[in-house]
Phi, psi and omega in degrees: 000291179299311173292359172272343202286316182318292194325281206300338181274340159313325188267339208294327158311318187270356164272351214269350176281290159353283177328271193311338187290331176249358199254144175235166194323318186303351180223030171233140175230168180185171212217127181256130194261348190261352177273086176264086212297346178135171187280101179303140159241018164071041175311332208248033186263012196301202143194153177267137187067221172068018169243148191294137129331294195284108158017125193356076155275314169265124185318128168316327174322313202280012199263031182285085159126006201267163157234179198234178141222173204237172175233172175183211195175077141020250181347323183257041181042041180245333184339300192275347177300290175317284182005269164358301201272342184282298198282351190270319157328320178292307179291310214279328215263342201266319201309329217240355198046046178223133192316145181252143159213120186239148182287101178285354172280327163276342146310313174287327150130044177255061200239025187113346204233340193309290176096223211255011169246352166357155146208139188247115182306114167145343189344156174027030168087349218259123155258032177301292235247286128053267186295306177307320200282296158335274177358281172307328170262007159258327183294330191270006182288306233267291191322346185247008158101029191250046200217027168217135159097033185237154150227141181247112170250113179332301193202141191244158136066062176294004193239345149311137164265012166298290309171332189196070174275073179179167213299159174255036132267326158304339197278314183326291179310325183261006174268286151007292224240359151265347184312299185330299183316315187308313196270014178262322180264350177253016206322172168029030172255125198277112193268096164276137177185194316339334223019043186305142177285346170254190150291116139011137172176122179289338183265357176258112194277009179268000186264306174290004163275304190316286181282024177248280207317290230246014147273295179300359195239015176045045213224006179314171195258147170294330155237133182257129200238146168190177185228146190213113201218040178224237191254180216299154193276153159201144192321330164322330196280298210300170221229210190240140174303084213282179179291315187291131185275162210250162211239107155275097179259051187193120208221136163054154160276174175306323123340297186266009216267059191200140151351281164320292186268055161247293170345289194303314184290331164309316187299301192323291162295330198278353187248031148239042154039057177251162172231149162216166184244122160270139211284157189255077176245036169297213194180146169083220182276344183298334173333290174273066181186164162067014172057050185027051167072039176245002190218130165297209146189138172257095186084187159293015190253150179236144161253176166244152180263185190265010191277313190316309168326329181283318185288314184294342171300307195290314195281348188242346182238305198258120188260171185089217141275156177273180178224156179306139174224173183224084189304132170330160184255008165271000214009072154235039189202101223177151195230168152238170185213158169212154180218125214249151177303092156092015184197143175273144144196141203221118161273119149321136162201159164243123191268092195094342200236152178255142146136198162270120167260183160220168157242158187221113168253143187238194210024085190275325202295336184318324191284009210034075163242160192286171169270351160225156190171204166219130206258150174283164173210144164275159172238123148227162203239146131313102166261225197170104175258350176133156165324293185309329213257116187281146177226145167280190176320192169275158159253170210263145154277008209078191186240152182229124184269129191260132169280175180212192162168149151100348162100022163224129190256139172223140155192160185303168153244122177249115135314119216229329151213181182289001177227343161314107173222192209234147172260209193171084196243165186188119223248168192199000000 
């Protein structure tokens, strides 16, 4: 397979008229050079957990662009001890200049593990216990210097009974009665939730309870967060937009956890100007290690795997402004793009999927370039060896020169599996 790919990207100029003559939208994605949609800030680069407690275990090179959350426990006499581990996290993500979001249900000790001793705040009405707890994280917010470059999530995924084992009027309530505590005590620290294990759905009563409660109770989250590992995200799905931008913060399955459909989810977020936490689905201590699984280790030494390549491409290479994109109309298939001092670059990604797309960029003249002619275009490729499987940089395959005309270069992508995928670069 990788050794057929120079070959196939070789041809790709003398194929691409053939090619486009049978293919329809559903297997074309594509990128308007003439559209400036604006300064990437690296939405889809967060992760969830996937940080050491201890202080730079993992080398800073491999922090580019992420953001963390932290975990922690109440309930279980354990609180100041976590804390610690809430604030060394915190220290890693600021060190790095990236937003932190902490879970406040797993501080208080709801964190999936809890079992049949769980306590769910409000019970019988009641917030005594609660309220020390609230009490007590502002104050160590505000005393360790934690109260810019946070976002505070209530709770996570209440409509699972891992996480909210009690009535969901109860849940109302005690989501009502910490926003209040919060924003009296906390002004202008940005409150996220629901964090639903599901997407927006007008058929889900835990999202049309959620948002007629914090409408009637004057009490919505400043950024809205829910997690989405199903099917494709769309602007429909959303909530009415807040000042602060909504959070998918639990991102892609285990599956898609590769290099290609890392790509498809970066297009994604960067073009409905979304932020996400990419999802964590190690376990145990790995949990809180290994950057949620973008990252190995031999020994004590940690390497990146190839997905890790994809992210650090995106946080370190594509620089400039973004440009309009078009995601395939099968959506599986899709890019982001940016242009750069004197140079294009476009990431690729396939969600899952095998076969022949094509991309097509169009207005070449925005760059001042003619409209027909012929552009050098570079490859470089993403492999993928496994979560465990150290990968180096991309590789470069070299350069292929494309004709054009009508002021759109077009040529395939031949997808050959489900995790390779490709960059694109071409200088004007």
């Amino acid at each position: 397979m990788i050794a057929s790919l120079p070959f196939l990207v070789g041809i790709a100029a003398a194929a691409v008229v053939n090619l486009e003559s049978r293919q329809t939208a559903a297997q074309i994605t594509t990128v308007d050079l003439s559209v400036n949609t604006g300064s990437p800030i690296r939405r889809a680069s967060g992760v969830l957990y996937g940080v050491p407690d201890t202080k730079n275990q993992i080398p800073s090179s491999f922090y580019t662009g992420a953001q963390f959350t932290g975990a922690t426990g109440w309930i279980f006499g354990g609180y100041t001890a976590r804390f610690q581990d809430v604030l060394s996290n915190f220290q890693t993500a600021r060190q790095f200049n990236a937003q932190f979001i902490l879970k406040m249900s797993d501080l208080w000790g709801t964190d999936g593990t809890q079992g049949a001793n769980g306590v769910y705040p409000g019970a019988n009405g009641d917030f005594t216990e609660f309220d020390a707890y609230l009490a007590q994280l502002v104050a160590d917010l505000k005393a360790n210097g934690m109260t810019t470059n946070i976002k505070l999530l209530i709770w996570n995924e209440p409509n699972l009974t891992a996480f909210w084992n009690a009535p969901q009027a109860q849940y109302f309530a005690m989501w009502n009665h910490a926003v209040q505590f919060l924003r009296a005590h906390l002004p202008g620290v940005p409150i996220a939730g629901p964090a639903l294990a599901t997407a927006p759905n007008s058929a889900d009563t835990w999202w049309t309870g959620f948002l007629s409660n914090v409408k009637s109770a004057n009490t919505a989250p400043d950024v809205y967060t829910w997690h989405h590992e199903g099917s494709s995200k769309r602007r429909e799905q959303r909530p009415p937009d807040k000042p602060a931008c909504n959070v998918i913060d639990e991102y892609a399955n285990v599956g898609e956890q590769n290099p290609s459909s890392a790509a498809w989810w970066i297009a994604r977020f960067e073009r409905f100007n979304m932020s996400g936490l990419r999802g964590n689905w190690l376990s145990g201590a790995n949990l809180q290690d290994f950057l949620s699984g973008l990252l190995w280790k031999s020994g004590s030494t940690y390497f990146a795997n190839g997905e890790w390549q994809v992210y650090n491409y995106y946080a370190t290479s594509m620089t400039g402004f973004r440009v309009a994109t078009t995601g395939s109309t099968d959506r599986l298939m899709d890019n982001f793009a940016v242009v750069g001092t004197n140079i294009v670059r476009i990431l690729v990604g396939g969600r899952l999927v095998t076969g022949t797309y094509t991309l097509q960029i169009k207005n070449l003249s925005a760059l001042g370039l003619a409209t027909s002619g012929t552009i050098n275009v570079t490859t470089r490729q993403f492999s993928f060896a496994g979560t465990e499987g150290q990968e180096g940089a991309p590789s470069n395959l070299g350069v292929v020169a494309h004709t054009y005309t009508g002021n759109v270069l077009s040529f395939p992508i031949f997808q050959t599996d489900t995790v390779t995928t490709w960059a694109f670069e071409f200088n004007f």
